[in-house]
N, C-alpha and C positions, 0 to 999 in steps of 0.2 A: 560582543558577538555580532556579525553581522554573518544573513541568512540570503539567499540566492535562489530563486526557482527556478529549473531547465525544466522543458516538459516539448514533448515530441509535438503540439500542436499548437498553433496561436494562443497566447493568453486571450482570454477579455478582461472588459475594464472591472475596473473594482465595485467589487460586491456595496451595497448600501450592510452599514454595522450591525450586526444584530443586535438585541438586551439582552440576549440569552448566550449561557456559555453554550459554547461550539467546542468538540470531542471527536477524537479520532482515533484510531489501533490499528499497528499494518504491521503486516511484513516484511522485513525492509532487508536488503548485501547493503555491504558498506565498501568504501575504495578510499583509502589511506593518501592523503597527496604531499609533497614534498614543496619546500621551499625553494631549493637547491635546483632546481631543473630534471631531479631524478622521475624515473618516471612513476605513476600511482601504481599502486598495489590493490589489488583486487584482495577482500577477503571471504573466503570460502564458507561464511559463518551464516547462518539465518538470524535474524535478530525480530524484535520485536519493539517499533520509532510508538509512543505515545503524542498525542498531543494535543493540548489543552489551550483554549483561546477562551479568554475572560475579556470581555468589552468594556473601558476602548483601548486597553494598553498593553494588558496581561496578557501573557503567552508565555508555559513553558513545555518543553522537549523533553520524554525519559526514554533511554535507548538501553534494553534488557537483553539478554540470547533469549531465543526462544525455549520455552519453554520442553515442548515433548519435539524437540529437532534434534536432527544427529549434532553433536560436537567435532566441526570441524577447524582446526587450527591452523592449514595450510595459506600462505597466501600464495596469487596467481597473479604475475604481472598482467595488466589488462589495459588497451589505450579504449577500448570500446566497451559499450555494455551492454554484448553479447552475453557474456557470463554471468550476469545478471539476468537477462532477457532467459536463458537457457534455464538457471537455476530456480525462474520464477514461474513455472509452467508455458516459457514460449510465449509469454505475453508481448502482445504486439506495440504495444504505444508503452513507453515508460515515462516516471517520472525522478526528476533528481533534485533533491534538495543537496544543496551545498552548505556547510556549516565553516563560516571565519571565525575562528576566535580572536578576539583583540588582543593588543601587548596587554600583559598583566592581567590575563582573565584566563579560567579553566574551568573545564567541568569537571561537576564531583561525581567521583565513583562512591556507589552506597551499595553497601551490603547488611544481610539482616543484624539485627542488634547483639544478638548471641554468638554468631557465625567467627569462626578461626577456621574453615576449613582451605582461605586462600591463601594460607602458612604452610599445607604440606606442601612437598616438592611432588611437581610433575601431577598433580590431580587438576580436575576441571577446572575447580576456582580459581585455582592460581590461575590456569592460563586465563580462563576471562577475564579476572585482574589486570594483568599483564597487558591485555589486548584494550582495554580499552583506558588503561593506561596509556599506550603507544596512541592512540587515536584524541585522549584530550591532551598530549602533550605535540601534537600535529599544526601546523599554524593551521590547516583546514584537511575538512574528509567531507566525503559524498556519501549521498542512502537513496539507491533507487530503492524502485516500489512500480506496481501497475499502477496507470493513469486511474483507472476506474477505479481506486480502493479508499480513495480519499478525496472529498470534493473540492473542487479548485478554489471555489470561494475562499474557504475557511486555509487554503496554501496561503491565498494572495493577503487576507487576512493578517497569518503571521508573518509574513513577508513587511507587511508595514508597521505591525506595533514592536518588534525586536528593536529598531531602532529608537522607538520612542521610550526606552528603557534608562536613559541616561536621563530622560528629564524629568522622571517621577519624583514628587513629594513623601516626604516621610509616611507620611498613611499610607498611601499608594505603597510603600515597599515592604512597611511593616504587613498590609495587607497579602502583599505577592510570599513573604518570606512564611505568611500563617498556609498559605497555600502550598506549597512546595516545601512544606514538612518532612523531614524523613520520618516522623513515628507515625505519618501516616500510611505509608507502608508495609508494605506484608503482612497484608488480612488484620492490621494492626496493629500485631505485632512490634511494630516501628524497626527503623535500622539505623546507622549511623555513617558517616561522612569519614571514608577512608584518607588518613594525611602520606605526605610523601613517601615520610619516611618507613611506612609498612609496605610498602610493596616494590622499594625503587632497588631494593637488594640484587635482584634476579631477574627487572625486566627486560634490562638490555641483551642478553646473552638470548631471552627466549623469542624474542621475534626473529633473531636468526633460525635459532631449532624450528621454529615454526613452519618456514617458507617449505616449500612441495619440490622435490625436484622431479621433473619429466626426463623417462629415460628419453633416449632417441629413438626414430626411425631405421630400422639395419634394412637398409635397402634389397641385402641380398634374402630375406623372408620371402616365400611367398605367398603367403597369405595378406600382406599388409601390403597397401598402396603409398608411394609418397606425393601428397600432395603438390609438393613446390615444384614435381617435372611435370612437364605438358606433352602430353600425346604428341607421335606424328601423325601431322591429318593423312586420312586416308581417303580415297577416292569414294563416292557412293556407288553400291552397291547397281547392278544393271534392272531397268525397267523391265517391268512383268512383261513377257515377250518377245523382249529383244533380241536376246539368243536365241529363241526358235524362228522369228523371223530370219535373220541370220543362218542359220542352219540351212531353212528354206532359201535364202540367196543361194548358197555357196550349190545348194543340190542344183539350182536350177541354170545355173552356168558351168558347174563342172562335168554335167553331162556330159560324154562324146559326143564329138560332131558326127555327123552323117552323114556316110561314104557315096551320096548320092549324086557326088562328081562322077565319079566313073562311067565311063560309057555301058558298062556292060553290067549295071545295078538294076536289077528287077523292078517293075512299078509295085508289084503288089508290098514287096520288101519296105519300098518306101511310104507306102500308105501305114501296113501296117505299125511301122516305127510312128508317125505323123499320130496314128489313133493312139499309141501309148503313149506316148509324150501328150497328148491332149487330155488323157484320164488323169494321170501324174495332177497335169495343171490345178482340174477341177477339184481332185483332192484336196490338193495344197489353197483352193479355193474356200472348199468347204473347214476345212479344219482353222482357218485364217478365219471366219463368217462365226464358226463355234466359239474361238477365242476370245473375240468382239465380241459377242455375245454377254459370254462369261466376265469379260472387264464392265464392260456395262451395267452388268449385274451385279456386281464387285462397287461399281462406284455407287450405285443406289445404296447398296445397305450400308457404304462408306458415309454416303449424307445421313444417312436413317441414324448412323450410330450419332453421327455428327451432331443431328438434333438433338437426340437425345443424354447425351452431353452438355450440350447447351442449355436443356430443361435442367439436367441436376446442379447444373451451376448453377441458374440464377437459384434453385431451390436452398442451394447450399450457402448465398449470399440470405436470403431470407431469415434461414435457421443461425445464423450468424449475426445480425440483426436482433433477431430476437432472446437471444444468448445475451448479448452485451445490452439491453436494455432488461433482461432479469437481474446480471451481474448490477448494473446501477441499482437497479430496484434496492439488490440486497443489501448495497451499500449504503444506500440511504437507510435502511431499516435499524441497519449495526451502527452508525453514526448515530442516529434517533435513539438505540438503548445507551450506546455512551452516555450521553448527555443526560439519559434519566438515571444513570447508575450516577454521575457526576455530580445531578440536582442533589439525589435520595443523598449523597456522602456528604455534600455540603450541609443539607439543613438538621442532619443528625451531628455536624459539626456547631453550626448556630443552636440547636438547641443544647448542646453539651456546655457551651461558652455561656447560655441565658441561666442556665441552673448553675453555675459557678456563680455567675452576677445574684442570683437570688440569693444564693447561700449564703455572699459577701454583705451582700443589703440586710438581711437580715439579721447578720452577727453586728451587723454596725448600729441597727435599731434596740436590741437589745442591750448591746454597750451604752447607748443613750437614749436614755428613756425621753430626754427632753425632746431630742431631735425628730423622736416617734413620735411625742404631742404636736409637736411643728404640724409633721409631714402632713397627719392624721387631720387637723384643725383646714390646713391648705386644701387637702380633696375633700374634706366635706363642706367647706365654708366658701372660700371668695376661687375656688376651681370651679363652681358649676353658676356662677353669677352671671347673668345674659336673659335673653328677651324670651322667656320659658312661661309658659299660660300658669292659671293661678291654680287649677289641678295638679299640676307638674310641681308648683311651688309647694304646695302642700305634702305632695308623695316626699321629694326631698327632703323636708321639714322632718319628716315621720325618720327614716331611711338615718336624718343626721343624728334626731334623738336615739334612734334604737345602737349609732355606735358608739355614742358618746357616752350611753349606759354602759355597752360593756366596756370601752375604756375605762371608766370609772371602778371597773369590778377587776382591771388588772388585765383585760383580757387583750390589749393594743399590741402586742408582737405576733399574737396567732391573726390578730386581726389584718395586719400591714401584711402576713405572710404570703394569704387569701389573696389579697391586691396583687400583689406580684404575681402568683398564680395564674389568678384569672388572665394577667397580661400575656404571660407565656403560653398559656391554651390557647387565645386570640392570635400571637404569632404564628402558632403550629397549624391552626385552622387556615392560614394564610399561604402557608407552603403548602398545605396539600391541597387548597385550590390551585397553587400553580404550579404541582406537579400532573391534578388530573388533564390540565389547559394543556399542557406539555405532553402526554399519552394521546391526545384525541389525533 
């Protein structure tokens, strides 16, 4: 399998390795890609990408539905990831992990250990069967997710040990294969590694049933707009004014002329036409002076608004700001319980695995009583021999008699049982100093 990181922003260089496991849980659409040149398919489904990074080489992927999300079965041709950006609350920055599967590699689909419920027809399971069937039978598929939900480190991280998967050593894999257990699980529970042949009866037929179809646009609606016709631009509307200036043009030339060609036209006549035509003027004067006015006053509160727009913006870049350094906050907090749910699972796994080895050691001490004088002779004799003061030498002395008595009364399999004990308590005291190191 080889793995791929897009992400809407410059990478940076690679993180220094951690010693500690690194843990992550998101939400994640997935997008179905073709060999063929066909195009990807969007699937309308929420899921839930796990992902686990063990230093320096381990790393694996569990890709679930989510859990309380609608079940959607539709797919949605999609060249962009809008549809994800949309379905993922309008998150602005995305990220896309791409998954290759190699020739001759697949992922397993696991279901709970008990479970036949992906055998009815047409119920949930089957379809998520089905679906994520069609996705590990995919030569690759995609899983956005928000930038901010998962730290880029611990991407780039797995981005470089998936390939180092081919040159692990037998421990190394026996290691990864104890990790990536199915009976570890559901709640424990455990589950089991679905084969082809349970689910390849009916997957074909249903990723057909599955796809969405979109009616069309009936252009003659009116209520619905078609996006793909474009407006005819129309002209802008006329400046505040200009038709009343206008108006006042046309008054102020369509007046009649005045008949005071005539020889036989009255002066007073002419004066008082000359005074009315001059009142007109100064109205048209004044009410021009009111307008200005008014536009001026118009423009002020225009800037006032202007400002104050400009305050709520930069306020609203602020609050946004500090939005997406909460959302990090949180993400860091949810990664940090991962990794303490991760430790806690692992060392109830180590101590599960040390009391099997006890159990074993000690059926094997009982079976051989000799083996048990051995052991018993070796820690209390030539195990503690070294540059020890002569107090020490004496306590020891006392310490070797007192077990050698009760060996001698029979008592050497409760006694070796003690030692392994103690060993296991000393283990335990060791993880939970490095789970409190790990909470602080």
């Amino acid at each position: 399998m080889h793995l791929e990181l897009v992400t809407t922003t410059p990478q940076p260089r690679m993180a220094a390795q951690s010693a500690k496991v690194e843990s992550a849980k998101v939400d994640v659409f997935t997008e179905r890609e073709y060999s063929d040149g066909r195009q990807a398919e969007f699937i309308n489904q929420l899921f839930t990408l796990r992902i686990a990074y063990y230093p320096p080489t381990l790393v694996y992927f569990r890709l679930s539905p989510k859990v309380d999300g609608l079940c959607r079965w539709d797919d949605v041709s999609s060249s962009h990831p809008d549809d994800a950006r949309q379905r993922l609350g309008g998150a602005s920055d995305l990220t896309r992990l791409r998954f290759k599967l190699l020739s001759g590699m697949s992922a397993q689909i696991i279901v709970p250990k008990d479970s036949n419920g992906f055998k009815t027809p047409d119920s949930a399971a089957q379809h998520a069967v089905h679906l994520f069937a069609s996705l590990a039978s995919s030569p690759s598929f995609c899983v956005y997710f928000p930038r901010n939900k998962v730290q880029k480190s611990l991407l780039e991280q797995c981005v470089w040990a998936v390939p180092q998967f081919s040159g692990l050593n037998e421990d190394d894999r026996r290691n990864f294969q104890r990790k990536v257990d199915p009976k570890r699980l559901y709640g424990g529970k455990g589950g089991r590694v679905l084969t082809p042949d349970e689910y390849e009866d009916s997957s074909g037929t249903d990723g057909e049933r599955s796809r969405s179809t979109t009616p069309a646009t009936n252009p003659s609606n009116g209520s619905t707009v078609d996006f793909d016709s474009v407006p005819r631009p129309e002209g802008l509307p006329p400046q505040y004014g200009e038709c009343l200036v206008e108006s006042l043009r046309w008054s102020c030339t369509a007046r009649p002329r005045l008949e005071s060609e005539g020889a036989g036209m009255d002066v007073c006549m002419v004066f008082r036409e000359l005074t009315s035509r001059l009142d007109d003027q100064q109205q048209q004067i004044k009410q021009l002076l009111h307008e200005q006015s008014e536009q001026q006053l118009s423009q002020e509160q225009l800037k006032a608004l202007q400002d104050q727009i400009g305050k709520l913006k930069r306020q609203n870049a602020e609050l946004k700001r500090r939005n997406s350094e909460l959302e990090n906050t949180c993400a860091e907090l949810t990664n940090r319980q991962e990794t303490a749910d991760e430790e806690r699972e692992s060392m109830w796994l180590d101590i599960s695995e040390l009391q099997e080895v006890t159990g074993e050691h000690g059926k094997q001490l009982a079976d051989n009583p000799k083996l048990a004088e051995d052991l018993a002779s070796f820690i209390w004799g030539d195990g503690f021999q070294g540059p020890v003061s002569e107090p020490m030498k004496e306590h020891l002395d006392d310490l070797v008699k007192e077990y050698l008595d009760r060996i001698c009364e029979g008592d050497l399999i409760k006694l070796l049982r003690e030692c392994v004990q103690k060993k296991v308590a000393s283990q335990m005291d060791e993880m939970k100093a490095r789970m409190c190191e790990t909470f602080k």
